[in-house]
Backbone as CSV, one residue per row, in Angstrom:
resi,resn,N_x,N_y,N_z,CA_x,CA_y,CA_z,C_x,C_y,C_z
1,UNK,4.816,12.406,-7.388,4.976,13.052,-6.092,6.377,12.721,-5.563
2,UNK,7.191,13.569,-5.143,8.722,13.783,-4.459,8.327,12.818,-3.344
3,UNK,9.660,12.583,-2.675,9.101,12.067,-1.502,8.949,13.010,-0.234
4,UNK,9.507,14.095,-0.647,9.302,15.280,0.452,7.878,15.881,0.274
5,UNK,7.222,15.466,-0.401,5.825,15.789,-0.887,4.958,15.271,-0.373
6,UNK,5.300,13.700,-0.268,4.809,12.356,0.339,4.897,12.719,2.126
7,UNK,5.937,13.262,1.883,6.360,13.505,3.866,5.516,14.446,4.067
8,UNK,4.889,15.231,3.791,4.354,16.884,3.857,2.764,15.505,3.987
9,UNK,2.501,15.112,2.762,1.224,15.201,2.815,0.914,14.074,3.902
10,UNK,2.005,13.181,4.527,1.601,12.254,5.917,1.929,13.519,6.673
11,UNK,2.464,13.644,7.197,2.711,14.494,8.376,1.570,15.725,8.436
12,UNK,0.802,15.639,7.351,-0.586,16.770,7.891,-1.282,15.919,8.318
13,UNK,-1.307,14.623,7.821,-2.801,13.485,8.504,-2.541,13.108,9.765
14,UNK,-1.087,13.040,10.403,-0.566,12.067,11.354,-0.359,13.446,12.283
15,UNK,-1.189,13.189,13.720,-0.747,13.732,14.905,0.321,13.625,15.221
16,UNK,1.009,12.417,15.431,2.393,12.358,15.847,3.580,12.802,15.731
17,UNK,3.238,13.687,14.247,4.656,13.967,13.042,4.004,15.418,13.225
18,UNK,3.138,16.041,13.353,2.584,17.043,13.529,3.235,17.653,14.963
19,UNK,3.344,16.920,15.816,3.777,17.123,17.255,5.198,17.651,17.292
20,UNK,5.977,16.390,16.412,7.020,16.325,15.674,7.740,17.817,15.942
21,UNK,7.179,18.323,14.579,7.056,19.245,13.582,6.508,20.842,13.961
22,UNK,6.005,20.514,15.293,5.238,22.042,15.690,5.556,22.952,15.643
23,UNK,6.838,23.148,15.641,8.088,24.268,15.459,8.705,24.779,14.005
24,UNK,8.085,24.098,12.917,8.285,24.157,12.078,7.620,24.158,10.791
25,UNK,6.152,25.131,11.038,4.981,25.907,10.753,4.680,24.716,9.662
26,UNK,4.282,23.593,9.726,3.512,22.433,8.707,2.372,22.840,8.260
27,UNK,1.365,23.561,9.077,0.479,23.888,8.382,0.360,25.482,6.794
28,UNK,2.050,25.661,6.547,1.766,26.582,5.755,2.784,25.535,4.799
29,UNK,3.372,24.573,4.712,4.023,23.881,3.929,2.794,23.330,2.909
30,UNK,3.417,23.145,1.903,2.994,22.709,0.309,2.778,23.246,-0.484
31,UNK,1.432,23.502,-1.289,2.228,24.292,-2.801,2.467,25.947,-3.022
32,UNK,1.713,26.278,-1.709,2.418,27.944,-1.561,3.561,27.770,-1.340
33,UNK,4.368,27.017,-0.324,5.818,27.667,-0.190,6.525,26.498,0.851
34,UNK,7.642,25.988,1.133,8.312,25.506,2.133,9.198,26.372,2.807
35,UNK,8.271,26.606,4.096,9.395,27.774,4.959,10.645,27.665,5.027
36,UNK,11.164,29.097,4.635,12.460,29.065,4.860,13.351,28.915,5.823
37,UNK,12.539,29.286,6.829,12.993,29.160,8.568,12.902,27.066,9.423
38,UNK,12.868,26.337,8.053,12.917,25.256,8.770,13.881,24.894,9.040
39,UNK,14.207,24.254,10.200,14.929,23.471,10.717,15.462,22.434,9.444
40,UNK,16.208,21.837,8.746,16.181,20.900,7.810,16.476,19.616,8.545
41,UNK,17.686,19.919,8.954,17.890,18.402,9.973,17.058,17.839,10.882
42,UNK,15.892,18.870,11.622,14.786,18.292,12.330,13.910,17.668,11.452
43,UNK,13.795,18.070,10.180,12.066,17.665,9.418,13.587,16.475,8.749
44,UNK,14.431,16.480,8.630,15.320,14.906,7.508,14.793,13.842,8.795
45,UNK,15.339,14.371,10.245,15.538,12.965,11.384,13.468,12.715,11.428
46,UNK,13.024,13.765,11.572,11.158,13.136,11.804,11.075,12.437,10.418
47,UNK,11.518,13.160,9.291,11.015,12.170,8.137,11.398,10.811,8.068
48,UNK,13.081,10.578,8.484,13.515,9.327,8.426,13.029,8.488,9.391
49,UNK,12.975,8.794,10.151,11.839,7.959,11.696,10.705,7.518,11.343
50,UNK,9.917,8.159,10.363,8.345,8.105,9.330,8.839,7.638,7.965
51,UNK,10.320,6.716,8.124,10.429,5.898,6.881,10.273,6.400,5.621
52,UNK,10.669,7.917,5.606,11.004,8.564,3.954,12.411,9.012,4.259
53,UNK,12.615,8.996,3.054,14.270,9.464,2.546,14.125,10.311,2.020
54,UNK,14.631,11.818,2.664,14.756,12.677,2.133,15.962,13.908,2.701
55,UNK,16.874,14.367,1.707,18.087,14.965,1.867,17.854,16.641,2.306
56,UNK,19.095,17.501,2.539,18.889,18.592,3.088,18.530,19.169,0.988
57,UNK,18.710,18.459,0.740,19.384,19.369,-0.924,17.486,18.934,-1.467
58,UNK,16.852,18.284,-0.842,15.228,18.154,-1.583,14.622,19.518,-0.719
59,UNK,14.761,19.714,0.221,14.514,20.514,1.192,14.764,22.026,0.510
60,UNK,16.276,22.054,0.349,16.254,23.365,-0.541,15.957,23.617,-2.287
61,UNK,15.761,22.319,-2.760,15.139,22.140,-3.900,13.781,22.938,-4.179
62,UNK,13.214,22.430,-2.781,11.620,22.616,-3.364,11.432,24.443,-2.553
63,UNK,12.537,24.924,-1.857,12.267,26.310,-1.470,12.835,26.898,-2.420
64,UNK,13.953,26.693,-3.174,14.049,27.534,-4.504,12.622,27.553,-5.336
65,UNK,12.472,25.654,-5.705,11.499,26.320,-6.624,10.211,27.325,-6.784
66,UNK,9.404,26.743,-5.536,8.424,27.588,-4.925,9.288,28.873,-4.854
67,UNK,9.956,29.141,-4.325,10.281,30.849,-4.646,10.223,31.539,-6.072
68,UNK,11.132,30.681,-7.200,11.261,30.973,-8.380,9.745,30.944,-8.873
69,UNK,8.678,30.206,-8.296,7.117,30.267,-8.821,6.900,31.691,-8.781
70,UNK,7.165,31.988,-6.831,6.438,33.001,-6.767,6.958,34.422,-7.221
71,UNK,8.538,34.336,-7.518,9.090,35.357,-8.308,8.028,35.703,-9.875
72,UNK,7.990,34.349,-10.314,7.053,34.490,-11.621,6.231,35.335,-11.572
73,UNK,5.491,35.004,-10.714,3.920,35.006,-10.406,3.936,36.814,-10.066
74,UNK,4.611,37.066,-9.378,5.123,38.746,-9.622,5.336,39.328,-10.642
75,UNK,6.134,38.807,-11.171,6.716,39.701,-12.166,5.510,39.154,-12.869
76,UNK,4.459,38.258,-13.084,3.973,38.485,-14.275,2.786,39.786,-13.843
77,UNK,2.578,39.502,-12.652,1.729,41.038,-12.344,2.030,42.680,-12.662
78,UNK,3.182,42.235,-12.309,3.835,43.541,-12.317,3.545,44.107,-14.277
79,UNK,4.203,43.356,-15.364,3.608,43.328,-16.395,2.426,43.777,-16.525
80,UNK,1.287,42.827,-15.986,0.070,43.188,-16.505,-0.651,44.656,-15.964
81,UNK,0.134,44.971,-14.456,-0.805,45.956,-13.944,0.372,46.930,-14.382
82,UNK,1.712,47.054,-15.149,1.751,47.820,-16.038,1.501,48.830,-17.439
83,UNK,1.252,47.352,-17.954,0.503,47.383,-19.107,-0.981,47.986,-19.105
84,UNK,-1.957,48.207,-17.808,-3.277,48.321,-17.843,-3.197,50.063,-17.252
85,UNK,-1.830,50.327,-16.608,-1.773,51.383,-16.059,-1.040,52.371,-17.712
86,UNK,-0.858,51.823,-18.555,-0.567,52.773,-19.834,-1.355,53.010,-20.564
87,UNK,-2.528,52.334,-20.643,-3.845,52.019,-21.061,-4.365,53.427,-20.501
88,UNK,-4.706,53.142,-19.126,-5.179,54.020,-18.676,-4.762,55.181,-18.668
89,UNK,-3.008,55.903,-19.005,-2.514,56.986,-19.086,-3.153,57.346,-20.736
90,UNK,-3.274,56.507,-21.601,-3.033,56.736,-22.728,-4.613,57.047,-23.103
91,UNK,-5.591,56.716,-22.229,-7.456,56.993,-22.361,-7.454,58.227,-21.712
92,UNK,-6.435,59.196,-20.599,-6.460,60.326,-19.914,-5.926,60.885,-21.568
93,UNK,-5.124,60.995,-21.930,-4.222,61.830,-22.881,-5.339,61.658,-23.767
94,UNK,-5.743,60.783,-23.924,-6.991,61.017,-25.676,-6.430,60.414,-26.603
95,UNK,-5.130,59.895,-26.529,-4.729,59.620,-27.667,-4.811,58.097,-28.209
96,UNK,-4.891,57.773,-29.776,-5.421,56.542,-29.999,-3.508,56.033,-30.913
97,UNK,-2.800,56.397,-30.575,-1.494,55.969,-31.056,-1.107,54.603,-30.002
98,UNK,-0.551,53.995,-30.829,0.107,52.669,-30.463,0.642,52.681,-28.743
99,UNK,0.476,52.301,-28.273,0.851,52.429,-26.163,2.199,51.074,-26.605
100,UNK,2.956,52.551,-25.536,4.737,52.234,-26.022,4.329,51.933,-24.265
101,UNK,5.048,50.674,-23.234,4.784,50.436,-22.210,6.060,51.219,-21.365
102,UNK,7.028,51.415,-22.084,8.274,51.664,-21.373,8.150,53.246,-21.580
103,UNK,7.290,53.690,-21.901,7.646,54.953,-22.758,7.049,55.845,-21.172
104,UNK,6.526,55.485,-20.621,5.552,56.152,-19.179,6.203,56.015,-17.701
């Protein structure tokens, strides 16, 4: 566990850091996504006050990655509900030839 991970998962148990933080939607932080609209220097000074160390560059670490997840996580849909939509062109046409995906 990061320590910005560690900060996320006190600051949901702890009222105080929650209070903190109200402005800076905590309850949608962790493994869906770290808002992009945070404040960074507000959640570095509450974290360092709550005795974790954590930089503006972990902050945008973990919103790339979670983005780059959810880029995945698209495009792998996009694939599959491609692939199921040639299927389905190719059961209208009748035809039992090899399904070219790019070909539609």
């Amino acid at each position: 566990m990061t320590e910005l991970e560690a900060f996320i998962a006190e600051a949901r148990l702890n009222p105080d850091l929650q209070a903190q933080l109200k402005d800076c939607a905590l309850e949608k932080w962790g493994d869906q996504h770290t808002p992009l609209d945070v404040d960074p220097s507000k959640v570095i000074e509450v974290a360092t006050r709550a005795g974790f160390t954590i930089s503006e560059a972990d902050i945008l670490f973990a919103q790339c990655q979670q983005l780059n997840n959810f880029w995945r996580f698209e495009m792998e849909n996009a694939f599959v509900a491609r692939r199921s939509l040639a299927r389905i062109q190719m059961q209208v046409l009748g035809s039992n030839d090899a399904i070219d995906y790019y070909s539609f």
